[in-house]
N, C-alpha and C positions, 0 to 999 in steps of 0.2 A: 683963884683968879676970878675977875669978875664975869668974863666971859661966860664960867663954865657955868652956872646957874641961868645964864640968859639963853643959852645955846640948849640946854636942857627942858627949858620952858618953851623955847620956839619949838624944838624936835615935838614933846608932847601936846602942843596943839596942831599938828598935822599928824598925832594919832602914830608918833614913833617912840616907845615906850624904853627907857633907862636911864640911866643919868650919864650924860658926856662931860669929860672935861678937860679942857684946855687948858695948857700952859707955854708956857715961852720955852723951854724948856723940852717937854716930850712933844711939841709940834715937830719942831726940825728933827727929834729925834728919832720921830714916828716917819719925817719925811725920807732919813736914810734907809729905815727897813724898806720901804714901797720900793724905794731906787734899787734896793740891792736885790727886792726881791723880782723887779721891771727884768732888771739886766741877767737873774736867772733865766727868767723865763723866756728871753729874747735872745738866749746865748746861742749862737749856731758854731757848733765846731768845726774848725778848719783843718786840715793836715798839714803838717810843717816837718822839717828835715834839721836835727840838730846830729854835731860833729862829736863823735867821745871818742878816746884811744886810749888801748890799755899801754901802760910804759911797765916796762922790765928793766928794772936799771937795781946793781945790783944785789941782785938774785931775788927780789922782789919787786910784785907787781902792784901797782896800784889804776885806775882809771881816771885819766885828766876828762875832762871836759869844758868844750868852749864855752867862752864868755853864756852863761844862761838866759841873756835876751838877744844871743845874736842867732836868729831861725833865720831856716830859708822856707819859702815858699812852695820849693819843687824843689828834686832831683838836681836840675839844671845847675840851680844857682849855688846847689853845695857842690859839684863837681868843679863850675867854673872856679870858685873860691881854694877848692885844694888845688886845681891847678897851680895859681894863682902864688898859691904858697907851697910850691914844688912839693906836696904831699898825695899819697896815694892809698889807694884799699889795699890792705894785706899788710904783710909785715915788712920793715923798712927800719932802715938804721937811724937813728936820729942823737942828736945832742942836747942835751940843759944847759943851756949857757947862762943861765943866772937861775937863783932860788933867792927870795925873800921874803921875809918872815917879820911878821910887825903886828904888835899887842893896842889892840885899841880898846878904849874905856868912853862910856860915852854915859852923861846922868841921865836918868830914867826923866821921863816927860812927869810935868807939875800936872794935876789934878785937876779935870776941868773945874772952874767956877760955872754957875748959870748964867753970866754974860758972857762969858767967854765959848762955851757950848754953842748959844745963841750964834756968837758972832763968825764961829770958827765955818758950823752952818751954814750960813749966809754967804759964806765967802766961797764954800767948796762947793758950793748948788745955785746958786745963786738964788740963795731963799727970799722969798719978800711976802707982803702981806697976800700976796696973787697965790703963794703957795700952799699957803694957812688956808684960804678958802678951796683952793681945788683941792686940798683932803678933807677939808668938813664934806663938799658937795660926795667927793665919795662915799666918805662913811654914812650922810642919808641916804645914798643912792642905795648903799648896800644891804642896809637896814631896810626901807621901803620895800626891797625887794624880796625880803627875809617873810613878810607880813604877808599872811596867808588870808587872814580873816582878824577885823577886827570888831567887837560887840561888845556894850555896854557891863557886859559882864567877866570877857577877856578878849586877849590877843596871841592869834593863831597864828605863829611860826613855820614856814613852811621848809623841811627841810629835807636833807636828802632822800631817805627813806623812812620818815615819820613827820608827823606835829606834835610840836610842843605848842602846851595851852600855858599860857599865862593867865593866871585870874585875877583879878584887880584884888580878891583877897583870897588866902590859903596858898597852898604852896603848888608850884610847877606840875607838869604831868604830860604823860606823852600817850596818842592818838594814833591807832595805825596808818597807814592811806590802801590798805587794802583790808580785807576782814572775810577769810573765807573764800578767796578767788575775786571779791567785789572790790570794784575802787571807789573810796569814800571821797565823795568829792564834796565841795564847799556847800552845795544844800543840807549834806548828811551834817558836816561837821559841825554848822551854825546850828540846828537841831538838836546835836549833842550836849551845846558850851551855853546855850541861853534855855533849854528844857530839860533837858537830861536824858533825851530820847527822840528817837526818829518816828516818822509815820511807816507805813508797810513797804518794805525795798524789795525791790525784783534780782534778782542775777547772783545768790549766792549758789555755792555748793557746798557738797557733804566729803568726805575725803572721799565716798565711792564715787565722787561726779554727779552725784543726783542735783537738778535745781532744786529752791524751793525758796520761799518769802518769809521775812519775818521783820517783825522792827529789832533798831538795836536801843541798849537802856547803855545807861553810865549808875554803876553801883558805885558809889566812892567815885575812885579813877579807875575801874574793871568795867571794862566794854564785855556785854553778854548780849545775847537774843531774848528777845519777848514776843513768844508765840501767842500771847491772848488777842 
């Protein structure tokens, strides 16, 4: 798609590093995960009251149960309901006045095409181009947010309990955010990614607790002390 190399070139000049890409296709499809994953996170469960009875008829038991979308809200409204249907708690005589039984065949759904996915989309979300953009603006929002430090030589990731360094060349590597009891913060890191080493830092310890200074080096990707 033509999109996704332009959307890739815009991202990297505001200094947000990978390659995105869009289609007709995994937009809306992207737009159902967000939805379904909205509606997880937004679930509040409610308490409901459904009706089951065991039947003994015979000399076997089996468990009916009422229609499966018909909940009550309380207590209240299942009681009024078996009133209602002269039914009660406990055991009680009852009749079958009818049993039927009926085979149904039904053909499997045809295979989405890409406009039809598209369109099927649009219909159950009411997708439109409004939609396509409020997930781009996400996903740079999400990304920007991701960006720890960015320097001509890489881009610092900030994540939950590490950074990962991207270097414009060589491969990936990850950065502690503490080292020693000290929290490495974005002076130290920038020091590490464009020199390969820190000036003299205050605030470590030794596992006995003792403080004491030192700079830190990057051997390869092994973060060590440099006491010269």
């Amino acid at each position: 798609m033509n999109g996704s190399p332009l959307y890739t070139l815009l991202l990297r000049q505001n200094g947000v590093r990978g390659v995105y890409s869009i289609g007709r296709v995994q937009t809306p499809t992207l737009y159902m995960v967000y939805q379904r994953d909205q509606a997880i996170k937004n679930f509040k469960p409610e308490p409901y009251f459904e009706l089951n009875a065991e039947i003994l008829a015979n000399q076997q038991k089996f468990v009916a149960k009422l229609d499966s979308y018909q909940r009550f809200k309380d207590e209240t409204g299942l009681i009024t309901f078996m009133q209602a249907k002269r039914v009660q708690k406990g055991s009680q005589a009852g009749l079958i006045k009818d049993v039927q039984k009926q085979d149904k065949k039904r053909a499997s759904p045809q295979l989405f095409s890409l406009s039809s996915l598209q369109s099927a989309m649009n219909k159950r979300y009411h997708g439109s181009a409004a939609i396509k953009q409020q997930i781009d603006h996400q996903q740079q929002a999400q990304k920007a947010a991701e960006v720890f430090l960015e320097t001509p030589q890489a881009t610092v990731l900030n994540k939950q309990k590490f950074y990962i360094v991207k270097p414009k060349q060589g491969e990936d590597f990850t950065l502690p955010k503490k080292w020693s009891s000290k929290t490495l913060g974005k002076t130290a890191i920038k020091a590490l990614v464009t020199k390969g080493e820190t000036s003299k830092l205050k605030g470590f310890k030794s596992k006995k607790g003792k403080s004491f200074d030192a700079k830190l080096k990057l051997d390869g990707h092994k973060l060590s002390f440099d006491f010269d």
